[in-house]
N, C-alpha and C positions, 0 to 999 in steps of 0.2 A: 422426239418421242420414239423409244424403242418398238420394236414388234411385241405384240400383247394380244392374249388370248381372250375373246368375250363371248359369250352365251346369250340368246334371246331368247325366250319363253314363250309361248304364247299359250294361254292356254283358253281354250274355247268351249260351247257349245257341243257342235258338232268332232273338231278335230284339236287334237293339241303337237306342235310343232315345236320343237328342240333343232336351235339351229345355231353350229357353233364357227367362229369366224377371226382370223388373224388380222390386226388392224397393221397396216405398213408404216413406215416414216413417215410416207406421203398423207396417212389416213387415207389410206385405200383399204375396201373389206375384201378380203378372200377367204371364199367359203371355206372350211376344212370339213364340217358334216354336215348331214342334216339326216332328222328324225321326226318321223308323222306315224300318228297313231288316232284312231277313234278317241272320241273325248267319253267319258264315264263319272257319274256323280256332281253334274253340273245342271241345271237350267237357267235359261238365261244369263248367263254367262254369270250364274253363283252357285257354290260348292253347296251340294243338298244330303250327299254322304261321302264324307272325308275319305274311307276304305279304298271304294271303287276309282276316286278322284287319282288318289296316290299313285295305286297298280298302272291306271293308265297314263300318267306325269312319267312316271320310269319308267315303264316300257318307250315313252318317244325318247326320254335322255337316253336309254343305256343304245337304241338306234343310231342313235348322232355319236356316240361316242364310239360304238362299234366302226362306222363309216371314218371317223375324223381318229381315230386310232390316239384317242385322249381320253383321260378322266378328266371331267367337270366339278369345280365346286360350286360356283355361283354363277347365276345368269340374273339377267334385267328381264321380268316379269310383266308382262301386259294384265292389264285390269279393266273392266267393264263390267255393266250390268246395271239394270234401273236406279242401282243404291245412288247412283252419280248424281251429283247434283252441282251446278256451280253459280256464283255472282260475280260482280264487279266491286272493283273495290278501292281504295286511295289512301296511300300513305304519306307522310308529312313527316320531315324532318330539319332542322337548322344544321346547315355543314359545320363539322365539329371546327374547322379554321379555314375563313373565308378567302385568310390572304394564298392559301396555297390553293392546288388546283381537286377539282372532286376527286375522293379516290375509293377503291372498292370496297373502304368501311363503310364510307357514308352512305354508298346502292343499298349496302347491305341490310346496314340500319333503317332506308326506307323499304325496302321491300319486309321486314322485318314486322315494322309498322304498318304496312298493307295487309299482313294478318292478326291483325288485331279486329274477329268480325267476329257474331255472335255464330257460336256451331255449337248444338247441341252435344249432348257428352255421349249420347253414342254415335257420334265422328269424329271423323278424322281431317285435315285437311292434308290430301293427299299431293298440290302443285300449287305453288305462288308464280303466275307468269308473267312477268313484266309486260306490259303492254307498250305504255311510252313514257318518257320524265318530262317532267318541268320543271327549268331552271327560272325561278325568279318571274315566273309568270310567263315563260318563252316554252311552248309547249311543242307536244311532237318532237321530244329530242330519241334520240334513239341509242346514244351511248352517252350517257355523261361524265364520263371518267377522263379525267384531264380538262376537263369543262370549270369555270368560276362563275359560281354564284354562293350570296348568303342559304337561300332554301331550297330543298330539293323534295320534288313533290314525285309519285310514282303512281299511274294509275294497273293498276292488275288484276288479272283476270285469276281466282279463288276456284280449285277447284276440289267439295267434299267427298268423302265415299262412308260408308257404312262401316262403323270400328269390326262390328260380326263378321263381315263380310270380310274384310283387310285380312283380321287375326288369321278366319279358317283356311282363306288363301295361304298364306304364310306356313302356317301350318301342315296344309297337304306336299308346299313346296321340300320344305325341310324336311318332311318325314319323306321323302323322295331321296332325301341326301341332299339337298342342294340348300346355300346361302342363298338368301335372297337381298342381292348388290340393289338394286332400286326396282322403286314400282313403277311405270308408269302409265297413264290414260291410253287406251289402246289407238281413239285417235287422233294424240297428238303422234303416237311412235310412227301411224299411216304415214300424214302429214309427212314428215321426213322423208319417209320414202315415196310418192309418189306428187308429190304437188310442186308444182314448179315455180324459183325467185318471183318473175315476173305474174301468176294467176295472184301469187299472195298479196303484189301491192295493188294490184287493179279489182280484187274481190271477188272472193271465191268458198264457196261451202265444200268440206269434203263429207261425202258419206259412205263408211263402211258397213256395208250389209253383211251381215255375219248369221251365223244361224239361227243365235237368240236372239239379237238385237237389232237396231242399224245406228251407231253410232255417231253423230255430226261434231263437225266442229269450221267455225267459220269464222273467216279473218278479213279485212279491210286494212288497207292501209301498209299490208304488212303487219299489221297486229291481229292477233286474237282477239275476239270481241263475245262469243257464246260458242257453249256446249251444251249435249244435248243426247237424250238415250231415247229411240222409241223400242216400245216391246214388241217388235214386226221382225222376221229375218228368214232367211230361208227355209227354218225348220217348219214355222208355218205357212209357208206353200208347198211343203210336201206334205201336209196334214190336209191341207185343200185337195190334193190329186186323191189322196188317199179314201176322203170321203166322199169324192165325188165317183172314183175310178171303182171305186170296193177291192182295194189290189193292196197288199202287205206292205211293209214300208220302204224293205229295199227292193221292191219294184218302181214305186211311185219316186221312190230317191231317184235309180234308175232312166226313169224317163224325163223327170228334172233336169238331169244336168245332161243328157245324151241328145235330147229331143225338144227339151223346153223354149217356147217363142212366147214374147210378150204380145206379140201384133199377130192375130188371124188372118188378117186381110194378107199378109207375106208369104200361106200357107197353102200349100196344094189342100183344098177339099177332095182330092182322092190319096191322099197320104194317110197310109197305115199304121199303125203300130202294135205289133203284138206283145203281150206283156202277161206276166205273173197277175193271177186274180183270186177273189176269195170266189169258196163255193164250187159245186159241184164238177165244174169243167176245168177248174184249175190256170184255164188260159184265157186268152180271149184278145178280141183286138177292138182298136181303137182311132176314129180319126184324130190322126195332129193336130187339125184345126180346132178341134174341141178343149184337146189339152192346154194348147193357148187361150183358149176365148178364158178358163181356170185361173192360167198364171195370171192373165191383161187384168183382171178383176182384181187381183189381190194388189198388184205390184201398180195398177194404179192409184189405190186406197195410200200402197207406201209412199208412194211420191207426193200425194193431198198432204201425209202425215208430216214428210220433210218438208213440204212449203211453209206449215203452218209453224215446226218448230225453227224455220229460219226467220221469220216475220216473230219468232220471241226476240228474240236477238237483232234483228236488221229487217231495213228492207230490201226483199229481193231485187229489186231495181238496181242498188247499188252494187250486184255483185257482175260486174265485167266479162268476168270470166266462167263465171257460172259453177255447174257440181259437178263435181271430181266422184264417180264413182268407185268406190273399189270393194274384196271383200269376196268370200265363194260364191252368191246370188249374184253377184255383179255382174257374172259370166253367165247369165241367161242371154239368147238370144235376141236382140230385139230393144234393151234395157236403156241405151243410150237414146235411140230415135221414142221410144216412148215420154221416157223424160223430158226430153226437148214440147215433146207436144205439151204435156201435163203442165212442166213450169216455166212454157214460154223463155227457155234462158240454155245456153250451150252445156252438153251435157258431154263426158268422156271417161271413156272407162281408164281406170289410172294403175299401169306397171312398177313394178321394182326395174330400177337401173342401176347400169353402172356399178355391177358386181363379175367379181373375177371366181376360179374355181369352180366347185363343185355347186354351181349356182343355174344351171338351165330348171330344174326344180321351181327356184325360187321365182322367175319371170312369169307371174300368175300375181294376179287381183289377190287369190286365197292366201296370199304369203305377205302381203304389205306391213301388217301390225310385225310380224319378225325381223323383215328389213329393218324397215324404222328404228325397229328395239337397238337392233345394232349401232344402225346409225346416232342414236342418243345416245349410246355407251359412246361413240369415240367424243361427239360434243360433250357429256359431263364430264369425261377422263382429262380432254385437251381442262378446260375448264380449272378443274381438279390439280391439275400440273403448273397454269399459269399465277393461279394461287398460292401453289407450296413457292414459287420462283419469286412471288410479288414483295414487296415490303410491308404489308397489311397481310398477311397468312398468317392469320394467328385464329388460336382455337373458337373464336365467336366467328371468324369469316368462315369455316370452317363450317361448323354447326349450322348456321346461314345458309350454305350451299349444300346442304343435304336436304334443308327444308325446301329450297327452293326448287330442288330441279330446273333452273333454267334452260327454258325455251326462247329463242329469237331466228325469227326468221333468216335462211343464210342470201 
């Protein structure tokens, strides 16, 4: 694989991130820029006015571009926001010739028929993800290609989104200037960059706390098994300081991320904080420990709300490994050891790694879904390459592997 240039998108809530990256022979990512900007024209991670969306999408590109000393036409775009919704699903096919061995028609053709589910016509099915095959009744296969059997069964995990939501995304993208190369789920792009081979076979939730949201996704086995949006993220704990503190928003922002502890008991009760206020005096101070006793309230509610949306999907029991935090709230003080108490199960805040260049930026919870993004451009591109070289690359496999997005654990 030659050196090739990719773009991730992220676009958020609170911040949107253009972060552009040269893939090596090896697939290794080296940074060449990166671009962060306030987010504008969003809530909850969906476009509310396309205008304001735009301005701030290009102001983060034409940052990353200015830094990485490139023009950008397309980047891999993250997607999020309540619209999500996904199920379980199974596809059935008879190998088109038994006597030879499986080959990437036939994945094709089941994964193909794994979306064959009822979705309403304003969605979209935005991931088909392989979960595991069954050959002839021999299940838990994990690649079947080169494998013999008569039937090849496919169980996968369907993931929708809102067509509204899809289009104005798309839309705010392009009118930025930019192709939009693929969408994908923001946490599976996490997943990639922070969850480790070994948490995925023994059982693991991840969740990205983001400002609109907190996004999950959680695997056994090594497969994906559920996904899952709560409307909770960091922007409503700073709406919590804000009604509590009576203090403007980039005050209350402010003491969030400078000062914020989820555990009081951790907290000097003679710790100060003076801070921006409404009202006459314009200042005023404040004990830390109070600020916390604020965050502990809310960010324990979030943890009840990840329990209960892991237990849709699994039982917590079976996850080994426990939750992978990440995401810009992730970075509160305290969030790991809270967790731990609330779901009884190992909790860690989860980094980007194992990036070259201009990447100390990116070593932050806040930057995961960008990683990731990259990291899925070099897996669909290899992908992409090993199909044009195969003997079955023809324009149905083709078509196939843009619906699919393939995800597999590495």
């Amino acid at each position: 694989m030659a050196k090739s240039v990719i773009t991730a998108l992220d676009v958020g809530t609170t911040k949107i991130s253009a972060v552009i990256a040269e893939i090596s022979e090896e697939l290794e990512l080296k940074i060449l820029g990166v671009g962060v900007g306030p987010s504008a024209g969003l809530v909850k991670g969906v476009i509310t006015n396309i205008p304001a969306a735009v301005e701030a999408i290009s102001s983060a590109i034409e940052r990353a571009e200015k830094t990485a000393g490139l023009t950008i036409e397309s980047a891999y775009v993250g997607i999020a926001g309540p619209h999500i919704s996904s199920l379980n699903s199974q596809g059935i096919v008879a190998v088109a010739d038994p006597q030879n061995p499986i080959s990437e028609y036939d994945v094709a053709r089941a994964v193909e028929s794994a979306r064959i589910v009822h979705v309403p016509n304003n969605r979209e099915i935005i991931h088909v993800v392989p979960r595991f095959y069954t050959l002839d009744g021999q299940d838990q296969v994990i690649d079947p290609i080169g494998m013999f059997a008569n039937r090849l069964d496919v169980d996968a995990h369907v993931i929708t989104a809102s067509s509204s939501s899809i289009n104005n995304l798309i839309q705010c993208i392009e009118g930025s200037g930019i192709q939009v190369e693929s969408l994908v789920l923001d946490q599976l792009a996490s997943t990639e960059a922070v969850i480790e081979h070994e948490e995925l076979l023994h059982g693991v939730a991840l969740c990205d706390i983001g400002g609109g949201t907190t996004d999950i996704s959680v695997y056994i086995d090594g497969n994906i098994c559920h996904t899952g949006v709560i409307e909770v993220g960091g922007a409503l704990m700073t709406r919590d300081l804000i009604a509590a503190l009576k203090a403007p928003h980039h005050s209350a922002e402010k003491i969030k991320r400078e000062y914020g502890h989820v555990i009081p008991s951790m907290v000097e009760s003679s710790e100060l904080i003076e801070l921006d206020s409404f009202g006459m005096e314009r200042k005023k101070a404040v004990e830390r420990k109070y600020v916390a006793e604020i965050l502990q309230q809310r960010c324990e509610e979030l943890f009840q709300m990840i329990n209960a949306e892991i237990q849709r999907g699994i039982s917590t029991q079976m996850l080994s490994a426990g939750l992978v935090l990440t995401g810009g709230a992730s970075k509160i003080s305290g969030m790991e050891r809270l967790g731990e108490t609330v779901l009884d199960m190992p909790v860690r805040i989860g980094l980007p790694k194992n990036l070259a260049g201009l990447s100390d930026i990116l070593h932050d919870p806040a930057y995961a879904t960008s990683v990731g993004l990259l990291r899925w451009a070099i897996r669909e591109q290899s992908l992409n390459i090993n199909k044009k070289s195969g003997e079955f690359s023809n324009n149905f496999i083709k078509k196939i592997a843009s619906i699919m997005k393939i995800w597999q654990p590495q």
